[in-house]
C-alpha positions as CSV (number, residue, x, y, z in Angstrom):
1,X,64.8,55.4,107.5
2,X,65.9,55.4,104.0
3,X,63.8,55.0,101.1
4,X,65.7,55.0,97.6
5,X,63.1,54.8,94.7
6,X,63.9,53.8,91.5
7,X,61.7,54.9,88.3
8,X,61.6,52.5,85.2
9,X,59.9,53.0,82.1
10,X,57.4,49.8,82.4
11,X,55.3,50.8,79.6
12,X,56.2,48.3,76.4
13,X,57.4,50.0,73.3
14,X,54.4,49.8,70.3
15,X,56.0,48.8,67.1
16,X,55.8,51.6,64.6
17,X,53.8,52.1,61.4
18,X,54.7,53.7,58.5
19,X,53.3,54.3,55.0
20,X,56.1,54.4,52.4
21,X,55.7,54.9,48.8
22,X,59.0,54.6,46.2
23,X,60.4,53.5,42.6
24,X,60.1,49.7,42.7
25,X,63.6,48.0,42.4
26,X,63.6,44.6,42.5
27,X,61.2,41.8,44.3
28,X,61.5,38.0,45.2
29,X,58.0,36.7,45.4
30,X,58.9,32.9,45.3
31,X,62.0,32.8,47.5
32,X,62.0,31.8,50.9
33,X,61.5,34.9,52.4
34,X,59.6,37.2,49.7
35,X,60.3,40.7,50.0
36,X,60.3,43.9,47.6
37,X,63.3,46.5,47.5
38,X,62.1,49.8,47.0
39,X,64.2,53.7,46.1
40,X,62.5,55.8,49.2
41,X,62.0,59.1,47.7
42,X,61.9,61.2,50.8
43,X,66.0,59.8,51.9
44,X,66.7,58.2,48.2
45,X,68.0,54.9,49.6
46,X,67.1,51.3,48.8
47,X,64.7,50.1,51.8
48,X,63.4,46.3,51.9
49,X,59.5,45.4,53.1
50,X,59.1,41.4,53.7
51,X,55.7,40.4,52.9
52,X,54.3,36.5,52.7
53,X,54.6,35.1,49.6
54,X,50.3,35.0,48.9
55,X,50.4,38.7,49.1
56,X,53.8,38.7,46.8
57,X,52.1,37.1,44.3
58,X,48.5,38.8,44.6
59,X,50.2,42.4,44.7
60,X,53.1,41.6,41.6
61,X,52.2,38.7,39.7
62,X,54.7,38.4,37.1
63,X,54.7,42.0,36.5
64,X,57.6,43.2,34.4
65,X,59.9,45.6,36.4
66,X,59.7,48.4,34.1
67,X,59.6,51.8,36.2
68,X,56.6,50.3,38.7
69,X,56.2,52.5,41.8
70,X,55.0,50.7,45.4
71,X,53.0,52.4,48.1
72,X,51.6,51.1,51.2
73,X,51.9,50.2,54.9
74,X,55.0,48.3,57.3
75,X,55.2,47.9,60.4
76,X,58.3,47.0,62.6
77,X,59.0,43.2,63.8
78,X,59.8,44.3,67.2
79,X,59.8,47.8,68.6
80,X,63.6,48.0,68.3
81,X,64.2,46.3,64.6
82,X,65.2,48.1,61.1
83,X,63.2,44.7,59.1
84,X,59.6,45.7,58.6
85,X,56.8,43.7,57.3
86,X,54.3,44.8,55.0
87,X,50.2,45.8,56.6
88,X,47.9,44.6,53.9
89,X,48.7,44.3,50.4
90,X,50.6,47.0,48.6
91,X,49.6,49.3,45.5
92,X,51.5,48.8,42.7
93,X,51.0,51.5,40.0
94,X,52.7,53.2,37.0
95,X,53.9,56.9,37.2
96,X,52.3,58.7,34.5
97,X,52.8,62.7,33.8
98,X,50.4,65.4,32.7
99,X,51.1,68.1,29.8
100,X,49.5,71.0,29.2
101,X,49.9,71.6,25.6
102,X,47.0,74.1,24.6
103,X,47.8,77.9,25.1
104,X,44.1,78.1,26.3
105,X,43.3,77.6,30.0
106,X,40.3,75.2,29.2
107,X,41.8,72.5,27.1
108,X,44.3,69.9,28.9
109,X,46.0,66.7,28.2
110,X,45.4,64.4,30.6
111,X,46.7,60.9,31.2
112,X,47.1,58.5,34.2
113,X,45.7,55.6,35.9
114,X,41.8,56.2,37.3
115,X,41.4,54.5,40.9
116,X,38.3,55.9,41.4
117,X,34.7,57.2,39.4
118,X,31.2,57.9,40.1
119,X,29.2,57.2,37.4
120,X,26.4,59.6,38.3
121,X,28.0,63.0,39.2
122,X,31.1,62.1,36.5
123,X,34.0,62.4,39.3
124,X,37.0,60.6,38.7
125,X,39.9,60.2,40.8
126,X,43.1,59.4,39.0
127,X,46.8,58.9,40.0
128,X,49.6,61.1,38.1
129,X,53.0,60.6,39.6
130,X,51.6,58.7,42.8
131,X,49.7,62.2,43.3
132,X,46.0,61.9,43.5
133,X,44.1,64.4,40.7
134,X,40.4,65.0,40.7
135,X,38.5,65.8,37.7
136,X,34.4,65.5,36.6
137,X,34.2,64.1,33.0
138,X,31.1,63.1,31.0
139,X,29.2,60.8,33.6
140,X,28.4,58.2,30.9
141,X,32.3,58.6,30.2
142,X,32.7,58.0,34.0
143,X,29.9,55.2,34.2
144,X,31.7,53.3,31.9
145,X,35.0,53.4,34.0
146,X,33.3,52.8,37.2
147,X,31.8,49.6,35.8
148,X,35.7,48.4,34.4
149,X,37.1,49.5,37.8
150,X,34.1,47.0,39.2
151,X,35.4,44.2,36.9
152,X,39.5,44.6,38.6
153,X,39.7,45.8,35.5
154,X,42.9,48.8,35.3
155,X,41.3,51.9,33.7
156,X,44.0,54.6,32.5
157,X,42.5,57.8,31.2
158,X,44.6,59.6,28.1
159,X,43.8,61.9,25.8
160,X,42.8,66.1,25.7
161,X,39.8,67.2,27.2
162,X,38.4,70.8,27.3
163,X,36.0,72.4,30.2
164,X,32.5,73.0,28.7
165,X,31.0,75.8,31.1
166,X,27.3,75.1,30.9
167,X,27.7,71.8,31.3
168,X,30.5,71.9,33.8
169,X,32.3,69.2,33.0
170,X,35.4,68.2,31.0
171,X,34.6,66.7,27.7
172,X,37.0,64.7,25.6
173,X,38.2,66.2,22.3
């Protein structure tokens, strides 16, 4: 007798996932297929995420294009395709940037968009160049921001703050 197996791979593909994050380039949200081009930072080429056109216009509005960054989720349309389709809606954000112009170590400018604060202990959480940065303010400073960021409201934080070491907490000057 002569038995001649054969092994095949029955298990299916799963599509993958990815997060990407990029400079914004250009978007379509009322053409008949919506998308968003984006520069991917990590191989510096133009990539394209198709998303429906409710999430288009929820995520981008009429937003202007001016230097807008994009991070989120795709996922593939079959386990074997280059289009991908956006998971969720995307973050849209502007890049901001953090100097340090005081000689001393306690005093800093800061500026950038808050995402996050706790009224209570004073955390913030803000975004500076799509990088998330941590700081404890003034809770009534941080109240306040929690309660805008509970209205949809954006919140950017901007200005020079200094570290007060009894009360442990950055206070604007």
């Amino acid at each position: 007798m002569l038995f001649v197996l054969f092994s095949t791979d029955l298990s299916p593909k799963e599509r993958k996932v990815i997060r990407f994050s990029g400079e914004l380039v250009r978007w379509e949200a009322q053409s008949p297929e919506p998308q968003f081009r984006y520069l991917d930072s990590t191989s510096l080429r133009e990539k394209t995420i198709f998303c429906d056109a409710d999430t288009m216009r929820l995520a981008l509005g009429n937003q202007p294009y001016e230097k807008r960054h994009i991070e989120g989720k795709a996922t593939q349309v079959s386990p074997t395709s280059d289009i991908w389709l956006c998971v969720g809606k995307p973050h849209i954000f502007q890049k901001y940037q953090v100097s340090v112009n005081s000689p001393s170590s306690q005093g800093k400018r800061i500026q950038g968009q808050v995402i996050e604060a706790d009224g209570e202990t004073g955390q913030i959480v803000y975004l500076v160049r799509g990088r998330r940065s941590y700081l404890t303010i003034e809770p009534s400073l941080a109240k306040e921001m929690a309660e805008s960021l509970s209205r949809m409201q954006t919140v950017e934080i901007d200005g020079d703050y200094h570290y007060d070491r009894i009360k442990r907490y950055y206070i604007k000057d």
